[in-house]
C-alpha positions as CSV (number, residue, x, y, z in Angstrom):
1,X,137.4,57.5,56.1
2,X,134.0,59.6,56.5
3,X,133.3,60.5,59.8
4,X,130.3,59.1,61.1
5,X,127.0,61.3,61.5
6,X,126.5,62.9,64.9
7,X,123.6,61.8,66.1
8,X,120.7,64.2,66.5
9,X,119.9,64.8,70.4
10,X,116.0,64.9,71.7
11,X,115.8,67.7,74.3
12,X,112.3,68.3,76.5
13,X,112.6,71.7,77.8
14,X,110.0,73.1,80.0
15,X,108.7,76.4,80.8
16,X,106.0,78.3,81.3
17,X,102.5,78.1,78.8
18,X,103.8,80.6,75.7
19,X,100.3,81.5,75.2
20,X,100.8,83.3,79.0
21,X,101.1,87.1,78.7
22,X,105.2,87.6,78.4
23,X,107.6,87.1,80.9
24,X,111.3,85.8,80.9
25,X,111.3,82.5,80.8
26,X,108.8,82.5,78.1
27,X,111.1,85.2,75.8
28,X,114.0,82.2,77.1
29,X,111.5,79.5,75.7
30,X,111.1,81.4,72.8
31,X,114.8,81.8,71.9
32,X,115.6,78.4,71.9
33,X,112.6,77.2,70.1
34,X,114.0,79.6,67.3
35,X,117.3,78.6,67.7
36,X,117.2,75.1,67.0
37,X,114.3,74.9,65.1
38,X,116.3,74.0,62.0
39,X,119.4,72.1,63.8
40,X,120.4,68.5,62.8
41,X,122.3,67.9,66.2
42,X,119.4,69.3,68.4
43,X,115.8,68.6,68.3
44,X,114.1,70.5,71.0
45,X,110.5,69.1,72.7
46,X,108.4,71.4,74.6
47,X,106.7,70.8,77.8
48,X,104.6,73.3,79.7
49,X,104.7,73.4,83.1
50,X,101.9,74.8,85.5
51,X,100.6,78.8,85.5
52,X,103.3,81.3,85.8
53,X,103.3,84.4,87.5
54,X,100.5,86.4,85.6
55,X,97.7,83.3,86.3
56,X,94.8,84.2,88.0
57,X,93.9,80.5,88.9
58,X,93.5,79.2,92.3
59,X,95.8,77.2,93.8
60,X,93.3,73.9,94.1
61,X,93.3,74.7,90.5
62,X,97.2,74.9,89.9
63,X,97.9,72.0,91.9
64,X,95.2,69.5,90.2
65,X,96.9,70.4,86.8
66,X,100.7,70.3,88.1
67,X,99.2,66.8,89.3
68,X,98.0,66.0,86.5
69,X,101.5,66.9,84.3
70,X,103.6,64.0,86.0
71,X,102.2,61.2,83.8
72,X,102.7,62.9,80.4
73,X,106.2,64.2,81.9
74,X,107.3,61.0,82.5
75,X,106.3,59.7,79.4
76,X,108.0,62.6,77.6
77,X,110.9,62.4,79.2
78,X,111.5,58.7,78.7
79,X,112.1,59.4,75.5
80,X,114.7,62.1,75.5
81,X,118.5,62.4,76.2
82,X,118.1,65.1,78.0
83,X,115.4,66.9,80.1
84,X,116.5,70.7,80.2
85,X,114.3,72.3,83.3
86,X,113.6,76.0,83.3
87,X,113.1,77.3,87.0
88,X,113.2,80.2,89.7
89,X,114.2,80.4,93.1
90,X,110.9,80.7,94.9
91,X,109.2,78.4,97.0
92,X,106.9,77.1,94.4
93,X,109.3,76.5,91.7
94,X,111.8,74.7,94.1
95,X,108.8,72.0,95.1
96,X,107.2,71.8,91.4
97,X,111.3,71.3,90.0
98,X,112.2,69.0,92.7
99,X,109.6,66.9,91.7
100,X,110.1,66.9,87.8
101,X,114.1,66.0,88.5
102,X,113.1,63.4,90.3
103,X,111.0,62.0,87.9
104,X,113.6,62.5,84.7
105,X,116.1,61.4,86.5
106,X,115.4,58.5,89.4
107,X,112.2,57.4,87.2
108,X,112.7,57.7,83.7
109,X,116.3,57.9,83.9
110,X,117.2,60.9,81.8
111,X,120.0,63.2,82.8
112,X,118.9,66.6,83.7
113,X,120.1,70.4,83.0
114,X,118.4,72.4,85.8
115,X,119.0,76.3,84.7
116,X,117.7,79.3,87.4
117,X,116.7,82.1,86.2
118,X,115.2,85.2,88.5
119,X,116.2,85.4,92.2
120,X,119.0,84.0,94.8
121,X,119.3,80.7,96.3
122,X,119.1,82.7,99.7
123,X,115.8,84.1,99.3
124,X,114.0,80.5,99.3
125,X,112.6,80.5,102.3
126,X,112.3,76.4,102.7
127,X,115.9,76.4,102.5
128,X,116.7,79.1,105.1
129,X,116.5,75.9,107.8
130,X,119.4,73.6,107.9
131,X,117.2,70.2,107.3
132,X,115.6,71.7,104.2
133,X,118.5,73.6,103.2
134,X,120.6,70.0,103.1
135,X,117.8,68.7,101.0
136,X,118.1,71.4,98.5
137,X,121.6,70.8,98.1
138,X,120.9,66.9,97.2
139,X,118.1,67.9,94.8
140,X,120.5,70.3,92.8
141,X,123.2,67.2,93.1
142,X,120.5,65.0,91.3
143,X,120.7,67.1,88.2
144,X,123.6,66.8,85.5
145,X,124.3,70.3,85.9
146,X,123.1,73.3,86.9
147,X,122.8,76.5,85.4
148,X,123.2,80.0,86.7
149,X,123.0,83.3,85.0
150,X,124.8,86.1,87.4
151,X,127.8,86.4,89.1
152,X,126.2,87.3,92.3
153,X,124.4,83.8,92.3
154,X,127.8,81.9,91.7
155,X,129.1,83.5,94.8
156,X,125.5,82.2,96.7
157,X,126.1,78.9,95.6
158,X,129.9,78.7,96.1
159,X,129.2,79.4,99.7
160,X,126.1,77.0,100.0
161,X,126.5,74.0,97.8
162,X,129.9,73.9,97.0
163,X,129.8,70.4,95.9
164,X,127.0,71.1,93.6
165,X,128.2,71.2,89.3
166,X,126.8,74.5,88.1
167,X,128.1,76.9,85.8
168,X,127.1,80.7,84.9
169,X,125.7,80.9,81.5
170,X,124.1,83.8,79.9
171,X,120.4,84.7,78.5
172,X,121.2,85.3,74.6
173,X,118.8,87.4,72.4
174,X,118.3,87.5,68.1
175,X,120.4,90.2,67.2
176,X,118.7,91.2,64.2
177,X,120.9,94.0,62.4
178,X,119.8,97.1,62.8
179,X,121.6,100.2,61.8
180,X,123.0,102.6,65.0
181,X,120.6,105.5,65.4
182,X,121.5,109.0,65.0
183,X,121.8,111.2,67.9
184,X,118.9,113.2,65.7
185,X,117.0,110.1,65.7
186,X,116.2,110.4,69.7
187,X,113.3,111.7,70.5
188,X,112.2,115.5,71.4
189,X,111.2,115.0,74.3
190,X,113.6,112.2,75.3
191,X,111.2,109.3,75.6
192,X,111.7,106.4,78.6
193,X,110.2,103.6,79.2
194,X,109.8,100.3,81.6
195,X,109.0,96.9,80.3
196,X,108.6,94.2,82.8
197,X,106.4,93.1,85.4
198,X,105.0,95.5,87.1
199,X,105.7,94.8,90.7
200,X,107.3,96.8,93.2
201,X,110.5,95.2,93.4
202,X,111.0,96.6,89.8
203,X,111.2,99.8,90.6
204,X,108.1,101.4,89.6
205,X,107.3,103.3,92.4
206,X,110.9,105.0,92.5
207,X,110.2,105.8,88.4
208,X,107.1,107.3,89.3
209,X,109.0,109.7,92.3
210,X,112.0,110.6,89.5
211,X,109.7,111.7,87.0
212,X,107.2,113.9,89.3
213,X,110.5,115.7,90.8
214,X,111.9,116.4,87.2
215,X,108.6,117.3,85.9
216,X,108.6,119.8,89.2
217,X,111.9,120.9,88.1
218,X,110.3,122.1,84.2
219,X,111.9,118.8,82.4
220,X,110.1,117.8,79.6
221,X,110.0,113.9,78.9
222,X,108.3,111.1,78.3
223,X,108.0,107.3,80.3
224,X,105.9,104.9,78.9
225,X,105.2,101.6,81.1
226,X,104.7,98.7,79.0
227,X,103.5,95.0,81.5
228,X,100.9,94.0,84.0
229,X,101.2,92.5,87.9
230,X,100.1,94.1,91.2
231,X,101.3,97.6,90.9
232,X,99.3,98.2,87.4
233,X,96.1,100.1,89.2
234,X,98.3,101.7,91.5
235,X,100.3,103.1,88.4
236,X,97.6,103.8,86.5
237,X,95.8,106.0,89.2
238,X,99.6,107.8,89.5
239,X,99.3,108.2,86.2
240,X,95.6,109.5,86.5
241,X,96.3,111.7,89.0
242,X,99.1,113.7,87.5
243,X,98.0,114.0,83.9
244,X,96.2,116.9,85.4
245,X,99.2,118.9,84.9
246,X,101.2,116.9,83.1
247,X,101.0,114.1,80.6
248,X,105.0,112.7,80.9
249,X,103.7,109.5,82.0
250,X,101.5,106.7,80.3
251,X,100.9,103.0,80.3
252,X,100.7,101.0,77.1
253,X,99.3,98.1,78.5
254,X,101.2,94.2,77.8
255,X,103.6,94.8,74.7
256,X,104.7,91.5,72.7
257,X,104.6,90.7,68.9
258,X,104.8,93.6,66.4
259,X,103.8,96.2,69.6
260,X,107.0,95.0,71.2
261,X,109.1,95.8,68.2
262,X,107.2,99.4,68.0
263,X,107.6,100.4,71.2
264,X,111.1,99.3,71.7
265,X,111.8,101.3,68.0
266,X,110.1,104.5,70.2
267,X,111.9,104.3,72.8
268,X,115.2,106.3,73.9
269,X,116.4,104.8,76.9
270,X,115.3,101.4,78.9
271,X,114.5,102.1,83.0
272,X,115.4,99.3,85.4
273,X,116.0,100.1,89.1
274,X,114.7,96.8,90.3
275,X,115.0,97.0,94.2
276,X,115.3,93.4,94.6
277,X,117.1,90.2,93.3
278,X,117.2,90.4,89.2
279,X,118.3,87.0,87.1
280,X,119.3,88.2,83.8
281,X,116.8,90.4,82.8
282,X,115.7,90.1,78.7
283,X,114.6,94.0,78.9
284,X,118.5,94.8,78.9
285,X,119.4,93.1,76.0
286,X,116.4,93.8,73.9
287,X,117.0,97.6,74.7
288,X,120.3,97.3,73.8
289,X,119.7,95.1,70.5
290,X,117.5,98.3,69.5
291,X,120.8,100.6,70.2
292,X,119.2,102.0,73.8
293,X,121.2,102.3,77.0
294,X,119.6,101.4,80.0
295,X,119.5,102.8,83.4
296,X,119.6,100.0,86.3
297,X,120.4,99.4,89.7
298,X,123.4,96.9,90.2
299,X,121.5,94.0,91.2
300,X,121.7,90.1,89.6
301,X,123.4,90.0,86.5
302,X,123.3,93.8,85.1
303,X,126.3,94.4,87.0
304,X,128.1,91.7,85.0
305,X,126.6,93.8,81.3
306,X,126.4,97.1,82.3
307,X,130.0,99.1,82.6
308,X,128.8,102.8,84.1
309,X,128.6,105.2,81.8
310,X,129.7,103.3,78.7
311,X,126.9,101.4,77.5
312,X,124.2,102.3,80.4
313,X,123.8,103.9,83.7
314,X,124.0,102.7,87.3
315,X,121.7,103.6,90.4
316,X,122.0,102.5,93.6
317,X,118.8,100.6,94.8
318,X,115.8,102.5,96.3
319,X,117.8,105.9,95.4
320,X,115.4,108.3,93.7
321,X,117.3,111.6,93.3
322,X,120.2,109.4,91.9
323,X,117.8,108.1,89.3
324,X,116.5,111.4,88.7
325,X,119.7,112.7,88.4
326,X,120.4,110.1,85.9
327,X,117.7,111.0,83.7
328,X,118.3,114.6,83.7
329,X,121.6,113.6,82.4
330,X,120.0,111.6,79.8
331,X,117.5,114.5,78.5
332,X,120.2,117.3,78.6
333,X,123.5,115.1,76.6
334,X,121.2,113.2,74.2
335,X,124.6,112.6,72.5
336,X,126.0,110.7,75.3
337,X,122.8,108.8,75.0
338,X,123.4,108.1,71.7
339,X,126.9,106.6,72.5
340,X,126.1,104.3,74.9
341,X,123.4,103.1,72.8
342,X,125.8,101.7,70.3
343,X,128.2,100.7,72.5
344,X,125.0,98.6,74.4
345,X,124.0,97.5,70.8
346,X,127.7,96.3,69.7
347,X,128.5,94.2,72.8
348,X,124.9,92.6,72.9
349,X,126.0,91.2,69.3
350,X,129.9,90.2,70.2
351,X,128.4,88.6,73.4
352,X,124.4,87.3,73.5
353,X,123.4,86.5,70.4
354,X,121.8,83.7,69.3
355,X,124.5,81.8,67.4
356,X,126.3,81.8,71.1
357,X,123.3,80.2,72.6
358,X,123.0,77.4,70.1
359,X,127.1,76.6,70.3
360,X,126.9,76.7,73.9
361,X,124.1,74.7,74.3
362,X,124.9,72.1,72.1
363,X,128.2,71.7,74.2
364,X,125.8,71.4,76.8
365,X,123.5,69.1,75.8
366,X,125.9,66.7,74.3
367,X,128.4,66.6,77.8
368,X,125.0,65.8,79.6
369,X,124.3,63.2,77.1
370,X,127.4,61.7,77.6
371,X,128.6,62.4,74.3
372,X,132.6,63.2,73.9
């Protein structure tokens, strides 16, 4: 006898608008949009949620349109198996989220995947009193499951919700194949760079101070900054400011589409000492997809990517000689560097590509679905 056809599963994810300069939920959009864009089991539905980090709406402004997305959610969701919901741990992601589960699944009935993606269930401050915190925990317990991406969060969320289902999963990436540079491929100078937002919790500042004390020290490189957010003047007058006597640093300005690709081609090495809480930062694996190393601090999930010294470079938090030190090592053994970048490259594709997203999300999706 034939086995009957699996039925094809209607998913509404949401995320932030695409057409919003880049961030990581958007790349995380992106990826699935691609990855099931010609599946017969999955068939993914989009749903924007309101502004993301980069809007420079008011908040009278954000709230009349988050209002004004719980009709059209509701009707959307009513007519999917399941509602997949993309969210942070901040204040205004727990109340928008909150409210979205409870729609999907007390209103329209439709079991819920809530995946977290940047920060630590500690640092929300309406949970950091017992009342609120107790809520929290029945708001995750409301979705299907829940989704984390680091290690470091799992231990958070053993020790507060241990009763809640969650489970870490990955980002993935497209690992398009790309033949392993040469070590004569890197560039002369070595050329850095930063992609990300540019906030102070990435690390900017202590780039900034590693790069003045090698250029002090004669070292001839380059560090390109490639985002926007609230450190970009301050960067650019840096940047201003020491071009008088040395041009090692620039900024590229927002970097998606074809610029992405270019400047990740340019580039030697990625920089990410973030000095706060990471998720599971996309900059790591598209460095690595393009066969570059990265040098980070061990915070959120890089610990669980990055092995010291084999496919990247550790540095404590908030320690600038270290990073300094770090770099150095990268402009004086570029054949080191080249190392690490195909060791970064080859355990991206064993490990985050985007054939694992699509079979682990299908399992997913289906046990949410209540499908055997």
């Amino acid at each position: 006898m034939s086995q009957p056809e699996q039925k094809q599963l209607a998913v509404l994810m949401t995320g932030p608008l695409l057409t919003e300069q880049p961030g990581g939920i958007q790349t995380h959009v992106q990826n699935f949009i691609g990855a099931f864009s010609n599946s017969t089991t999955i068939e993914l539905r989009f749903f924007p949620v309101t502004p993301g980090l980069y809007d420079r709406e008011s908040w009278a402004t954000k709230a009349g349109r988050f209002v004004g997305s719980l009709w059209p959610f509701f009707q959307a969701a009513r007519t999917v198996d399941v509602v997949h919901i993309n969210s942070t741990f901040d204040n205004r992601s727990l109340i928008r989220d909150s409210v979205y589960l409870l729609l999907a699944r007390w209103v329209a009935r439709t079991p819920v995947v809530l995946q977290f993606h940047g920060g630590l269930p500690k640092h929300v401050r309406l949970t950091q009193t017992t009342i609120v915190a107790k809520l929290f925990g029945v708001f995750l317990g409301w979705a299907a499951q829940v989704l984390i991406l680091s290690k470091v969060q799992s231990d958070q969320f053993a020790e507060l919700y241990p009763r809640v289902r969650y489970a870490v999963v990955p980002n993935y990436i497209d690992c398009i194949q790309r033949a392993p540079r040469a070590t004569t491929e890197l560039s002369t100078p070595m050329r850095f760079m930063f992609m990300g937002r540019l906030h102070e919790h990435k690390g900017i500042k202590e780039i900034v101070a590693a790069s003045r004390m090698l250029a002090d020290k004669g070292f001839k490189f380059e560090v390109n900054f490639y985002g926007d957010g609230p450190l970009k003047s301050w960067l650019q007058n840096e940047i201003a400011e020491l071009s008088r006597t040395n041009l090692y640093l620039t900024y590229a300005g927002v970097a998606y589409g074809e610029k992405k690709q270019v400047a990740l081609e340019n580039a030697d090495i990625m920089l990410l000492p973030s000095t706060h809480s990471e998720g599971f930062p996309y900059a790591l694996l598209e460095a690595a997809t393009f066969g570059m190393p990265i040098i980070a601090t061990p915070v959120g999930a890089i610990p669980d990517v990055i092995v010291n010294g084999r496919n990247g470079l550790m540095v404590p938090i908030r320690d600038v000689e270290a990073l300094a030190a770090h770099m150095k090592f990268a402009i004086q053994n570029p054949a080191a560097i080249h190392e690490m970048g195909i060791c970064a490259q080859q355990q991206v594709a064993a490990n985050f590509s985007i054939e694992k997203l699509r079979l682990t999300f299908e399992a997913i999706y289906q046990k949410t679905a209540g499908i055997p």
